[in-house]
C-alpha positions, 0 to 999 in steps of 0.5 A: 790545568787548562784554559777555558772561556767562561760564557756569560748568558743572560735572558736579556737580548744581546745589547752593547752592555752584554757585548761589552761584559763578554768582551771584558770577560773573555780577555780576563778569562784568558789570563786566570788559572782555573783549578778543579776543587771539589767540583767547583771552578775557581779562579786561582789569581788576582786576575780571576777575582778582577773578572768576578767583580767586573761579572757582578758590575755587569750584571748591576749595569744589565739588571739596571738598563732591564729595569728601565727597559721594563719601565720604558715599555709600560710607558709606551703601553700607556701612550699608546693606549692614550694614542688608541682613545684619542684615535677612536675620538677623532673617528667619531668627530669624524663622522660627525662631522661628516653626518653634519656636512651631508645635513647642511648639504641636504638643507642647501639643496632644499632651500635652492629647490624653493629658490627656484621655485619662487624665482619661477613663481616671480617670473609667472607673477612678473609676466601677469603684473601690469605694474612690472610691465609698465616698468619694463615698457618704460625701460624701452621709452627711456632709451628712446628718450635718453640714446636715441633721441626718437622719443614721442608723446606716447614714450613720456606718458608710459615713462610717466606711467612706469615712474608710478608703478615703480615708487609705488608701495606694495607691501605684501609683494615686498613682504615676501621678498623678505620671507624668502630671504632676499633682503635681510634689512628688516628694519627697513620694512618695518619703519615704511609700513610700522608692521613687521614683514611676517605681520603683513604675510597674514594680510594676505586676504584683508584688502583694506588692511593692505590698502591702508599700508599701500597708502602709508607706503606712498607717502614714505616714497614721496615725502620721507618718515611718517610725521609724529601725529600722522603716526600716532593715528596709525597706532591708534587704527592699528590699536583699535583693531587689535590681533583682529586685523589679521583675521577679520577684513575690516569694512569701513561704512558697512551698516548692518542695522547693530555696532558694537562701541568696539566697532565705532571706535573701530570705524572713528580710528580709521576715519581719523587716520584718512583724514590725517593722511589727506591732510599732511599729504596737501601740506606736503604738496604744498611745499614741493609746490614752493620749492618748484616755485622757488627754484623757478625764481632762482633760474630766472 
């Protein structure tokens, strides 16, 4: 009779559960009694049988942890397939993300050529505008007024001069002041001149169109909204003319020996129109007269 150590081998990695069976083995090994029968070891005490069932629980506990370790690695395949998909998402947002940034950036170098264009083209227009010149030289006078105190007769009528040009309409410079984006209050534009700034971008080259919004312009300069009726005769010119007044320059009192009664009418709404603003502007004359009077009253 002799003593040997049984070996437990497993094709699982040696983890703690098989160190544990080992463990378990050898001691119980150590204190059986192996007989030779036939070819065949076995155990002849108590003890073998003990190790035996100890062997199958081990066996149970490892087949068990390598079903759940086959369990755990078909999850990770499955997370880290999912971990792949989004990745390869996240890289195409990324680029075009990227793709969109280089677009806007490209637009904003675009927009900020043209800014700089019309910024020169303002400052050549400015240096050929009497108006804007008439501006700035009454700059000059007004702090020879006002600081120090030099003004001469001369400094009031170009101070004088300036106030003109400076609250004086005109409409298609201003247009463009909102085609190139520098204001965004559109509704402004359009309740001082009753168009639209795109609308008056086409009367580019219709002076008598232009002319009638300049003086519409004046008059919301000096004396606020354009009352009710004086209005009304507004919309009846611009009626009567129709989408005409953005391609043909409508000449009032040209005779050519042949009138349409489209062109009468024409020619009767913009008659009426002069003649209402004619009238409303005296009325208001009219009353900044009185007020001026009054006031002079009060002071006394």
């Amino acid at each position: 009779m002799s003593y040997q150590t049984l070996q437990y081998e497993s094709d699982e990695p040696d983890t703690h559960v098989s160190k544990r069976a080992k463990k378990a083995l050898d001691i119980q090994t150590k204190a059986a009694t192996l007989s030779e029968s036939r070819g065949v070891k076995t155990l002849a005490n108590d003890r073998g049988h003990t190790m035996l069932a100890t062997l199958d629980e081990m066996r149970s506990q490892l087949e068990r942890v390598s079903a759940e370790n086959k369990e755990n690695k078909g999850q990770i395949a499955k997370h880290e397939e999912e971990i792949a998909t989004l990745t390869g998402r996240m890289s195409a947002t990324e680029e075009h993300t990227i793709a969109a940034r280089a677009k806007h950036k490209e637009e904003i170098a675009t927009l900020t050529g043209r800014m700089s264009a019309t910024e020169e083209h303002a400052i050549a227009a400015r240096e050929n505008d009497q108006s804007y010149l008439q501006i700035r030289s009454r700059y000059l006078s007004v702090i020879k007024r006002d600081r120090f105190h030099n003004a001469k007769q001369s400094d009031h009528r170009i101070i004088d001069n300036g106030n003109k040009s400076a609250h004086s309409s005109d409409p298609l410079v201003e247009a463009q002041i909102f085609d190139n984006g520098m204001r965004l209050d559109h509704e402004t534009y359009s309740r001082i001149y009753g168009f639209r700034f795109d609308q008056v971008m086409k009367l580019r080259n219709k002076p008598v169109a232009l002319a009638m919004l300049t003086r519409r312009g004046n008059y919301v300069s000096q004396y606020g909204d354009i009352p009710s009726n004086l209005k009304v005769c507004f919309e009846k010119w611009y009626e009567g003319m129709g989408e005409t007044l953005f391609t043909v320059d409508f000449v009032p009192g040209k005779e050519d020996g042949s009138i349409t009664p489209r062109e009468k009418g024409m020619r009767a709404a913009y008659a009426q129109l002069l003649q209402s603003f004619s009238i409303h502007e005296k009325e208001k004359e009219k009353e900044k007269d009185k007020e001026k009077e009054k006031k002079k009253n009060q002071s006394r």
